[in-house]
MARNU-189939 format. One record per residue (C-alpha): residue in three letters; x, y, z; chain. Coordinates in steps of 0.2 Angstrom, whole numbers. Each point is the difference from the previous one (the first is absolute). Last residue first. Layout:
resn,X,Y,Z,chain
ALA,X,Y,Z,A .
...
This chain:
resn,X,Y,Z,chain
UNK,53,-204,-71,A .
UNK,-2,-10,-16,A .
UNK,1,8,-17,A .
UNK,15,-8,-6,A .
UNK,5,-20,7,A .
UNK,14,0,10,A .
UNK,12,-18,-6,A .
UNK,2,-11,11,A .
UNK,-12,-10,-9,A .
UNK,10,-1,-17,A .
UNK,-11,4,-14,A .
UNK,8,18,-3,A .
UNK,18,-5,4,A .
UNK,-4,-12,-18,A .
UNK,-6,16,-8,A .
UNK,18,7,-1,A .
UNK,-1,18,-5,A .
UNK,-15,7,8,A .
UNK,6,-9,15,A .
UNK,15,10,-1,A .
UNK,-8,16,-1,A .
UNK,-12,-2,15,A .
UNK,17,-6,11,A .
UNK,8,15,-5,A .
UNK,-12,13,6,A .
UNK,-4,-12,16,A .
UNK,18,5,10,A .
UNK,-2,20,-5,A .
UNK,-19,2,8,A .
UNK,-7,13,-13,A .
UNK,-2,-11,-16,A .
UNK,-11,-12,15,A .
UNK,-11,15,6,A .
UNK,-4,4,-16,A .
UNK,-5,-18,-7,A .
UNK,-11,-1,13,A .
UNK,-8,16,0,A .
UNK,-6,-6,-18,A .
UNK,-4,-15,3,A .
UNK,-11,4,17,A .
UNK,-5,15,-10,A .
UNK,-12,-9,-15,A .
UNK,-14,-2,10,A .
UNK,-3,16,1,A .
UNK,-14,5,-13,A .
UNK,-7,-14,3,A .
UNK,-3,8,19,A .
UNK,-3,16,-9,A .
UNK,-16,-7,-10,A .
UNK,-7,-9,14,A .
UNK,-1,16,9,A .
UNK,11,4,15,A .
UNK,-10,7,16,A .
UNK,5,16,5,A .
UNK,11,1,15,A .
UNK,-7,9,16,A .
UNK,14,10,9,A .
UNK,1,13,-11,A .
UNK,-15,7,8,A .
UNK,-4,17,-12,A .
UNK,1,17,9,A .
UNK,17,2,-3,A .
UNK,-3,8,-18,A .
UNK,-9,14,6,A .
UNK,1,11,-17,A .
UNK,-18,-8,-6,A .
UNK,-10,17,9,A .
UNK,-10,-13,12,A .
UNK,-17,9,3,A .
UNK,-1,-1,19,A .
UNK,-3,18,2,A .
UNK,-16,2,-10,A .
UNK,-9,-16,8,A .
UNK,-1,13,16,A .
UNK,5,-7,15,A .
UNK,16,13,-1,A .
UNK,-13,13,4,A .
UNK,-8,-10,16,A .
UNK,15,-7,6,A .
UNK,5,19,-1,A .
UNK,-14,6,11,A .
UNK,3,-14,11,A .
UNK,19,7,1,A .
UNK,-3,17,6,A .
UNK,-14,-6,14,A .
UNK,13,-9,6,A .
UNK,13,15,0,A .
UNK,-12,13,8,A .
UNK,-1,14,-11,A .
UNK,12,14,7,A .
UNK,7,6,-16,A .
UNK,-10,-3,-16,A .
UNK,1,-17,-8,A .
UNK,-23,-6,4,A .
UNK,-2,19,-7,A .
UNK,6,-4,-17,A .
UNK,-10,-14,-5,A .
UNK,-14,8,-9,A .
UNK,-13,-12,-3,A .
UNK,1,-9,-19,A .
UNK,4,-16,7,A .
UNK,-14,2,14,A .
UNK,1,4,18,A .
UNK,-14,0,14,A .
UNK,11,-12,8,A .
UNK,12,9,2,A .
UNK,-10,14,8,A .
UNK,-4,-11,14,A .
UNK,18,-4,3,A .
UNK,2,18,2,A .
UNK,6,16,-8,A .
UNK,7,16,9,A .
UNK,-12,13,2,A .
UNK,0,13,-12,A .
UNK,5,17,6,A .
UNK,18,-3,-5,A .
UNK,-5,-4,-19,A .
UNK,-10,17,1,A .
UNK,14,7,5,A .
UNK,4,7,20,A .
UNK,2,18,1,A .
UNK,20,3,0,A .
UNK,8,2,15,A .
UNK,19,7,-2,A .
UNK,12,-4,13,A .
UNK,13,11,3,A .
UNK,18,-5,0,A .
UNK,9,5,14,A .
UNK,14,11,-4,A .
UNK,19,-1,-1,A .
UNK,12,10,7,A .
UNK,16,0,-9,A .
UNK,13,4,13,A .
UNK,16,9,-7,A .
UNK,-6,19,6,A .
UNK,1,-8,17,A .
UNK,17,-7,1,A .
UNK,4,-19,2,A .
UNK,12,-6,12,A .
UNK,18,-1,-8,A .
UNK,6,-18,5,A .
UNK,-8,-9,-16,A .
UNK,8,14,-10,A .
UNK,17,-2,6,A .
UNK,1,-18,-2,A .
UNK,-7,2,-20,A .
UNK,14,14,-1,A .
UNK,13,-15,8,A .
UNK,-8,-14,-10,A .
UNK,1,8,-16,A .
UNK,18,8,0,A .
UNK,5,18,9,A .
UNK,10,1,-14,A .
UNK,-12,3,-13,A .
UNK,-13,9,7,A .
UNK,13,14,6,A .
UNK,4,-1,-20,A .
UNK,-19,-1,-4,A .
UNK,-3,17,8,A .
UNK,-10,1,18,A .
């Protein structure tokens, strides 16, 4: 068929035509079975597959890889690696885990730091106040007139 033919036939009538056509012979693809190839057993295979009694017998410096091959029983699997990871070794914290403290539990403040802080009532106070628009004049005028100071109505500073 030449691409012109191809052309005005369009994609859904030639694909339409196709579909319809039954399949010629020379077209087929056979395909064959494949074979199975049987390969003497290893010497890994010929082993039997590990116990819980051979985890027991297991030391850190045993071999560790027949406890992961394929078909080990999952239980026994995982007692051979509670074993391994038992090892002080493993649990040698590498100093870049730095979620492992609890930041829950506040260190106790030392005498010195409490003195240290004794000053921040005053000093929060006095910020607070500059930021709250109504207070920042009345701080500045009693500043300026000491008699408003000694008035009783007046606020006193510091005092929350």
């Amino acid at each position: 068929m030449s691409t012109d033919t191809m052309a005005e036939e369009g994609f859904l009538r030639r694909w339409a035509r196709l579909k319809s056509a039954p399949e010629t012979v020379d077209q087929a693809v056979t395909v064959e079975a494949p074979v199975a190839v049987v390969q003497p057993p290893s010497e890994e295979e010929a082993r039997p597959l590990p116990t819980l009694d051979d985890v027991a017998r297991l030391t850190p410096e045993s071999d560790y890889s027949a406890f992961v091959a394929k078909g080990v029983d999952k239980a026994v699997q995982r007692m051979a690696l509670k074993k391994l990871f038992a090892d002080p070794n493993f649990a040698v914290m590498d100093g870049l885990d730095i979620y492992i403290s609890d930041y829950n539990k506040a260190a106790p403040l030392t005498e010195a730091m409490l003195a240290s802080l004794k000053h921040a009532p005053g000093v929060l106070g006095r910020l607070l106040d500059d930021e709250q628009p109504g207070k920042a004049d009345a701080g500045h005028e009693d500043h300026l007139d000491p008699a408003a100071a000694s008035e009783p109505d007046a606020p006193s500073q510091g005092t929350t």
